[in-house]
N, C-alpha and C positions, 0 to 999 in steps of 0.2 A: 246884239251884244253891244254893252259900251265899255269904252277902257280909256282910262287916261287920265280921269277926272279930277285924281288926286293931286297928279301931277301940273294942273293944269293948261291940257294936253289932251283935248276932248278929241275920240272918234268915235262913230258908232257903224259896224261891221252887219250890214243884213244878208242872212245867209237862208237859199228856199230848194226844197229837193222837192223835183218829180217822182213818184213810185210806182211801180206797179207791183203789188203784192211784196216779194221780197227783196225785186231788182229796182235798183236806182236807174231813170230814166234823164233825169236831168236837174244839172247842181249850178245855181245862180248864187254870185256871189258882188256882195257892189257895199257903196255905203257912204262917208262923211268923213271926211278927217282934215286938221290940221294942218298946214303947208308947212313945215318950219326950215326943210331943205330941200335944194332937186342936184343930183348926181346921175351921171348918164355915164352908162354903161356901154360898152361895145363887144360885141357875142358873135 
């Protein structure tokens, strides 16, 4: 997937599912984006 573009604000989001028949096995998610800020959190 890509989003942003308009804005120019490109990322692009790759998203991969393992399956076996009708169960989901395993969900990868990674991809490319923009720096424009970094905020750190504490949980």
């Amino acid at each position: 997937m890509e989003q942003g573009y308009s804005m120019k604000k490109p990322s692009e989001i790759i998203v991969s599912l393992k399956t076996q028949g009708k169960d989901i096995l395993e969900v990868k998610v990674g991809g490319k984006a923009m720096n424009l800020s970094e905020t750190e959190i504490q949980i």
